[in-house]
N, C-alpha and C positions, 0 to 999 in steps of 0.2 A: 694415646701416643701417636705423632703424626709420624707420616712414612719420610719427612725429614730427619729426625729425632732417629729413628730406625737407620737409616743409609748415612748417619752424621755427618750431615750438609747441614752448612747453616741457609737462611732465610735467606739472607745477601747474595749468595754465591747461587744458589736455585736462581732468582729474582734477574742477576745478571744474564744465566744461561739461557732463561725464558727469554728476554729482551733480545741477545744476541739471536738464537736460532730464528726469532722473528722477523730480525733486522734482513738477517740472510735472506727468508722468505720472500719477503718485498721487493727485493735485490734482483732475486731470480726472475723474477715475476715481470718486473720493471725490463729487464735483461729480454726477454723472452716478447714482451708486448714489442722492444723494439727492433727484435729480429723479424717478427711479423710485420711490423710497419715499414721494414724497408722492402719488405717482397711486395706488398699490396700497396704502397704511394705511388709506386711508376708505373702501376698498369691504370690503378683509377687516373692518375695527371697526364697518361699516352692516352685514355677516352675521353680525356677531357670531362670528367665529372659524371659521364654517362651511366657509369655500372653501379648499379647498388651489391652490397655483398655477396648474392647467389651468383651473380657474372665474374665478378671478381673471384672466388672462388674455383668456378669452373675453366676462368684465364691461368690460375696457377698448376704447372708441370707437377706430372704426380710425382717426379722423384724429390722434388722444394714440398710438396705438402709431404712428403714423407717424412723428411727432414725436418722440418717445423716439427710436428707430431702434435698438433693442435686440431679442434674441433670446430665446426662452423660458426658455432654461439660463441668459441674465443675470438675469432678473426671477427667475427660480426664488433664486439664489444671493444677492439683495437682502432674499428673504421671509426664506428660510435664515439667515443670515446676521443678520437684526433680529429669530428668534424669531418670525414670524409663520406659524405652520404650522398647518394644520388640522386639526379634532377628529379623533381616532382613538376608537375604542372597541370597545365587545365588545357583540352583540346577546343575551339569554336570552330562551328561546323557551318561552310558555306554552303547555302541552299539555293541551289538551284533548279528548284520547280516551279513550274509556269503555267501550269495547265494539265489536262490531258488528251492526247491527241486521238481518243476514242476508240484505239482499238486494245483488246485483249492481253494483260498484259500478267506474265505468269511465272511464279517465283517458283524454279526450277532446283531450288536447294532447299526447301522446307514440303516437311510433309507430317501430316497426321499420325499419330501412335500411340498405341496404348504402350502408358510408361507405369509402373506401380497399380495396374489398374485403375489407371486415370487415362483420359483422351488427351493428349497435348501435340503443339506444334512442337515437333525437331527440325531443326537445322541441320544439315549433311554441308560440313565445309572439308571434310574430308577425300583426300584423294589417292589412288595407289600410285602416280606419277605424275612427271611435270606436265605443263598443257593439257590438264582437263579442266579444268576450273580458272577460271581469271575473275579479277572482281576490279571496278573502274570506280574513278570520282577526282570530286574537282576541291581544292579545299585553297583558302585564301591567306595572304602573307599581306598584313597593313604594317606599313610602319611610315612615319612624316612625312616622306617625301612622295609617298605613292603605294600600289598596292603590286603584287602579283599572284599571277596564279599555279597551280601546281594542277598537272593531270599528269596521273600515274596508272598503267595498270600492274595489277601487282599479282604473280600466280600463288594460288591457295595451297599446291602442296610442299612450298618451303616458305612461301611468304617472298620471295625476290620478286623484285622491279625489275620487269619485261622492258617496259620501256617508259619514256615521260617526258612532257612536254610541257618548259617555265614559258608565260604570255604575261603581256600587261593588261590582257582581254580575257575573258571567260567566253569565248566566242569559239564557232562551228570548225575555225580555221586551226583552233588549237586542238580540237578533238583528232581531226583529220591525222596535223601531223604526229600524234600519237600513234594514230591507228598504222598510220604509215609506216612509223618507223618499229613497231612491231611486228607487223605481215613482212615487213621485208625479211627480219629473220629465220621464218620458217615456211619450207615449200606446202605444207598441209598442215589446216586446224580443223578437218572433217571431225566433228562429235564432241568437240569443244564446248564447254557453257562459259557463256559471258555474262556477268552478273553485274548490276548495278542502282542506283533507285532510280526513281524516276524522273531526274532531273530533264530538262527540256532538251538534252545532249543528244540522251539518248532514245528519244523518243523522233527525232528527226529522222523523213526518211530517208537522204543517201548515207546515215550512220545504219539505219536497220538494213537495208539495200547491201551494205559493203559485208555486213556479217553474215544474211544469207548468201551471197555468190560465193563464199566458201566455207557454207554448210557449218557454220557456226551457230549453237542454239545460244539466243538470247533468254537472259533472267533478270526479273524484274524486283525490288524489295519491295514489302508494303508498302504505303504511302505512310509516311511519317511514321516507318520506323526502322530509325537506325541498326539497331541490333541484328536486323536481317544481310547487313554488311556490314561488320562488327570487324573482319579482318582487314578491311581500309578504312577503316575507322581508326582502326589500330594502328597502323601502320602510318597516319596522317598525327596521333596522337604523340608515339613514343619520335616522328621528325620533330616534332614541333619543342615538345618539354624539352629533347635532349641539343637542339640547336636555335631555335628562336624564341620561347619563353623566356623573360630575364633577359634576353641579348638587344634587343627590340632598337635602343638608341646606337647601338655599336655600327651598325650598318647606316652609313651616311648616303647610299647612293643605291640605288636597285640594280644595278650591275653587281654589287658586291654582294647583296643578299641573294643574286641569281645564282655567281659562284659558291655560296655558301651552300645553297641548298643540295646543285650538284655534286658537291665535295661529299656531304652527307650522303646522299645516296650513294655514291663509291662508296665509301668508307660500312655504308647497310648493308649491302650487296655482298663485299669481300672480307670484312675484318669483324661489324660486330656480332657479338655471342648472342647466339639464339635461346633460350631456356628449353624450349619444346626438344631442338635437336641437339641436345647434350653436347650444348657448348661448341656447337659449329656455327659459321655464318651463315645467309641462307645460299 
């Protein structure tokens, strides 16, 4: 005997109540995908496509994800789902090595250690405040009409751009006014490390000369290897995806990719989310 026959329901009338509660399901569901999509489309279209779901999440106010009462893998499968995914890209790294100018040169953030009972090189990019660590590099913007360059220094313990210098040159004149307009902010960088590889910039000596007259220790990365500045690497990487990759014809004139690039640095500096520092800028 079926437990229709039992509760004298017919087939039809079960058959409609299934379909209906399911319709309703959908409904909800439907209903609810697009209460979330109206919370997370104006923060991904104010980044401009920049945030993949973990930033977007950490943009949303706890008392809207309270309200929503939804899970990361819902809001993820909503972005998914509507096509709102964040920039992906490819970084190319301008190299600016020429040589070496023969003296001594020593990577002051990596050291030997037993890890697991294995000998390995660590990296120490860690720091307990701002101005102990700085990390430099030069990295290149082509597009039709010409190229430019970017020098940046960038502090390791939030990741912010100290300061930075767009040139149509990769030349000593652009290092300077970097340096320049960094020192000018601060009356002492005694015990400071300044890390960088060893592009011909910085193997120059009125660049090594300016950093010891104010007792700044220089740090050098192996030769061809990047990882040893991984954090302007980084930092050269997530400019690049989130404002020149895929944009590349849009910029008609080097003046407007100069403004572009400076916009983006405000906008890195003050607005976007950090993952490391839970959801702050640096």
């Amino acid at each position: 005997m079926s437990i229709l026959s039992v509760i004298k329901m017919a087939k039809s009338t079960y058959c409609y109540y299934k379909e209906h509660k399911h319709l309703e399901s959908v409904k909800r569901r439907e209903n609810k995908d697009k209460e979330i999509l109206d919370v997370v489309k104006p923060i991904y279209e104010e980044n401009k496509s920049r945030y993949g779901y973990r930033r977007i999440i950490l943009a949303i106010d706890d008392n809207t994800l309270s309200i929503l009462g939804v899970g990361r893998d819902r809001i993820r499968n909503v972005l998914k789902s509507n096509g709102l995914l964040g920039i992906q890209g490819r970084n190319k790294k301008y190299n600016s090595y020429k040589g070496d100018n023969g003296e001594e040169k020593k990577n002051l953030l990596l050291s030997k250690e037993i890890v697991d009972g294995k000998e390995k090189m660590v990296r120490h990019f860690e720091t307990a405040g701002p101005n102990q660590k700085w990390t430099t590099d030069v990295s290149e913007f082509k597009i039709s009409c010409g190229k430019l360059y970017l020098s940046p220094i960038l502090d390791m313990h939030d990741s912010s751009i100290i300061a930075f210098d767009i040139s149509q040159s990769a030349n000593f004149e652009q290092t300077k006014r970097m340096l320049d307009k960094a020192f000018n902010q601060f009356d002492s960088l005694e015990g400071l490390i300044f890390h960088s590889d060893q592009g011909w910039q910085y193997q120059n000596r009125t660049y090594m000369n300016e950093l010891k007259k104010r007792k700044i220790k220089q740090s050098f990365s192996r030769k061809g290897n990047c990882l040893d500045n991984s954090p302007m690497e980084n930092f050269f990487g997530i400019l690049k995806n989130e404002m020149f990759y895929g944009h590349e014809d849009e910029f008609k004139t080097l003046d407007e990719l100069k403004q572009a690039i400076e916009e983006y640095i405000e906008y890195y500096n003050t607005k976007r989310i950090n993952l490391k520092r839970k959801g702050l800028s640096p």
